[in-house]
C-alpha positions in Angstrom: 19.9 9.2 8.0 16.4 10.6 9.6 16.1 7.7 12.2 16.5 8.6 15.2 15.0 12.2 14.6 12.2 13.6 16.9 8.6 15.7 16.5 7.8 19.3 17.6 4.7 19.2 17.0 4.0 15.4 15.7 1.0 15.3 13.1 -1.3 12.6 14.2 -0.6 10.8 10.9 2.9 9.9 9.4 5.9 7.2 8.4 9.4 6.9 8.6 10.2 3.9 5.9 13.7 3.3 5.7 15.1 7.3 5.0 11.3 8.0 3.5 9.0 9.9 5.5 5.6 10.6 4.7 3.5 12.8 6.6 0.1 13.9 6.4 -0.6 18.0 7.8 -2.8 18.3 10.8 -5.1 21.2 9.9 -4.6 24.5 11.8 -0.5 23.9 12.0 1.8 26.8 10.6 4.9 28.6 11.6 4.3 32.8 11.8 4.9 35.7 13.9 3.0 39.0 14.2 4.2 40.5 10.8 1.0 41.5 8.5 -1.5 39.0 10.0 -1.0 40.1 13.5 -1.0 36.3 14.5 1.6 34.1 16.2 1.4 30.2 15.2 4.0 27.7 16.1 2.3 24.8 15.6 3.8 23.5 12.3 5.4 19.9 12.2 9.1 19.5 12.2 11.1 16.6 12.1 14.7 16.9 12.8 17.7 16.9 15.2 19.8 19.4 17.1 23.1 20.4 15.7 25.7 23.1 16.5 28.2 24.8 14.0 28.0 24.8 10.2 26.1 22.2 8.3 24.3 21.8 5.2 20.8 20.2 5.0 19.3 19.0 2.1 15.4 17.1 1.3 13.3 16.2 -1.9 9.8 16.6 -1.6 6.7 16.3 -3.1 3.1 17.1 -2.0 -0.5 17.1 -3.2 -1.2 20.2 -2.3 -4.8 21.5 -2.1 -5.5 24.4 0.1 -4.3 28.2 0.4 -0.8 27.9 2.5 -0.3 24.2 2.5 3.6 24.1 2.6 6.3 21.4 2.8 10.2 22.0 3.5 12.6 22.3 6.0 13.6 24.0 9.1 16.1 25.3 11.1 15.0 26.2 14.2 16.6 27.9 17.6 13.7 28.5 19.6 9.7 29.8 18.8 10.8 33.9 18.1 14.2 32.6 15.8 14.1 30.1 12.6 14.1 29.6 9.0 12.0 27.5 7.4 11.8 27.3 3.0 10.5 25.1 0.8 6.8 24.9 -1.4 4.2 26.7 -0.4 0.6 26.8 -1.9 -0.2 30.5 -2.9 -3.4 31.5 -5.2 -3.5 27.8 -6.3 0.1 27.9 -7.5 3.1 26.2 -6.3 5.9 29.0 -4.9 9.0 28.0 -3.6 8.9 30.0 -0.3 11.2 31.3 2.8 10.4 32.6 6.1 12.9 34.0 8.1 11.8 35.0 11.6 13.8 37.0 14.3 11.1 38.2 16.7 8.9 38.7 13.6 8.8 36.7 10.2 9.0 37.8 6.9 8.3 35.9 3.5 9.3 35.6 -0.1 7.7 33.6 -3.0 8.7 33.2 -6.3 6.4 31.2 -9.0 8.2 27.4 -9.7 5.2 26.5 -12.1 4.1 22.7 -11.6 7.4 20.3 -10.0 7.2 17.2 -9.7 9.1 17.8 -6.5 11.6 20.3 -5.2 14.9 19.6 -3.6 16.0 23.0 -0.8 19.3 23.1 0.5 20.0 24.8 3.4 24.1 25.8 4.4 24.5 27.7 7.6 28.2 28.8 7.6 29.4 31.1 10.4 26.2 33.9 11.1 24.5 33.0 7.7 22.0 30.4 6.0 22.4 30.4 2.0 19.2 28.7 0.9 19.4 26.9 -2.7 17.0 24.7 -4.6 16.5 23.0 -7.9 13.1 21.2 -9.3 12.2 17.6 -10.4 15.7 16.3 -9.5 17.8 18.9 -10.1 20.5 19.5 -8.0 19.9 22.6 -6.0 21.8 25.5 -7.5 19.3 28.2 -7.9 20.1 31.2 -5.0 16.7 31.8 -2.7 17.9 33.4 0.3 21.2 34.1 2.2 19.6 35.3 5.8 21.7 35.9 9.5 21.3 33.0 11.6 23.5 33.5 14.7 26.5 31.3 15.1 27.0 28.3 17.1 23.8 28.4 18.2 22.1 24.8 18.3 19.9 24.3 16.0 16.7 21.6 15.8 17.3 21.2 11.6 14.9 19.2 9.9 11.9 18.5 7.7 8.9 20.9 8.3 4.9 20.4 6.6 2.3 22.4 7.7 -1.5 23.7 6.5 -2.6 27.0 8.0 -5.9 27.4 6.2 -6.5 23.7 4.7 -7.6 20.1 6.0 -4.3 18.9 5.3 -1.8 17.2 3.2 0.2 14.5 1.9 3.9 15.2 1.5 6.7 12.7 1.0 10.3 13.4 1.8 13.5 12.1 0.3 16.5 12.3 -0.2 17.6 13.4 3.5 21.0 14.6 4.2 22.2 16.6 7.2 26.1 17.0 6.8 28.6 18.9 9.4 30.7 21.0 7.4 34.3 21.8 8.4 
């Protein structure tokens, strides 16, 4: 399903194995505009492909995360001042299951998970809105993050995301890939 995909920004280590990918986080890479920090980073890896319309995205994942902010997910991006991007992200040495939304300027939510073994985010963008869902260690995802305005029939470059804004990197292994057109 993820063949064929290509990098914005393309960590200097990773592999695609059958619909497996494994990537390890270049250090300094993270997705982030002005809001708090006063910083704008758009460096972050994505792996993914451009679609238009509605669609549902879905990824298992699991990293050993080490370092404030490591993060692993997906995206949905239109350009470097509009995208989404959710999934786990490193915060005071716990894991948080995590969305950005950014329109000009980003914003973030958290919420604890505890310890998954992985974490499976689903992403549904039907009409002007993205309805983010995930479940933990298998779980189908059910659980309501985020429903966030996305504008419509806009393409989109969907697909896997890893980055580590403060850390030497990470390993993070993808699975599970499915990027569906909805009708």
């Amino acid at each position: 399903m993820i063949t064929g995909w290509r990098w914005l920004n393309e960590p200097t280590s990773w592999d695609l194995s059958g619909d497996t990918l494994t990537v390890t986080t270049d250090p300094d890479t993270d997705f982030w505009r002005t809001t708090h920090y006063g910083f704008v980073r758009d460096t972050g890896h994505v792996y993914g492909t451009e679609i238009v319309g509605d669609f549902t995205l879905t990824a298992t994942f699991a990293g050993a995360y080490r370092d404030q902010y490591d993060q692993a997910g997906i995206a949905l991006r239109i350009d470097r001042t509009h995208w989404i991007k959710s999934g786990i992200e490193l915060v005071d040495g716990q894991q948080r299951i995590s969305a950005v939304v950014t329109r000009e300027f980003s914003d973030w939510s958290v919420a604890p998970l505890g310890t998954p073994r992985s974490v499976t985010v689903e992403a549904t963008r039907a009409g002007d809105a993205v309805t983010i869902r995930y479940g933990l260690d298998g779980a189908d995802p059910i659980t309501l993050l985020r429903i966030a305005y996305l504008p419509p029939e806009v393409p989109v470059l969907a697909g896997l995301m890893a980055a580590s804004p403060d850390g030497q990197g990470f390993r993070t292994t993808f699975t599970n890939v499915e990027l569906a057109p909805r009708r």
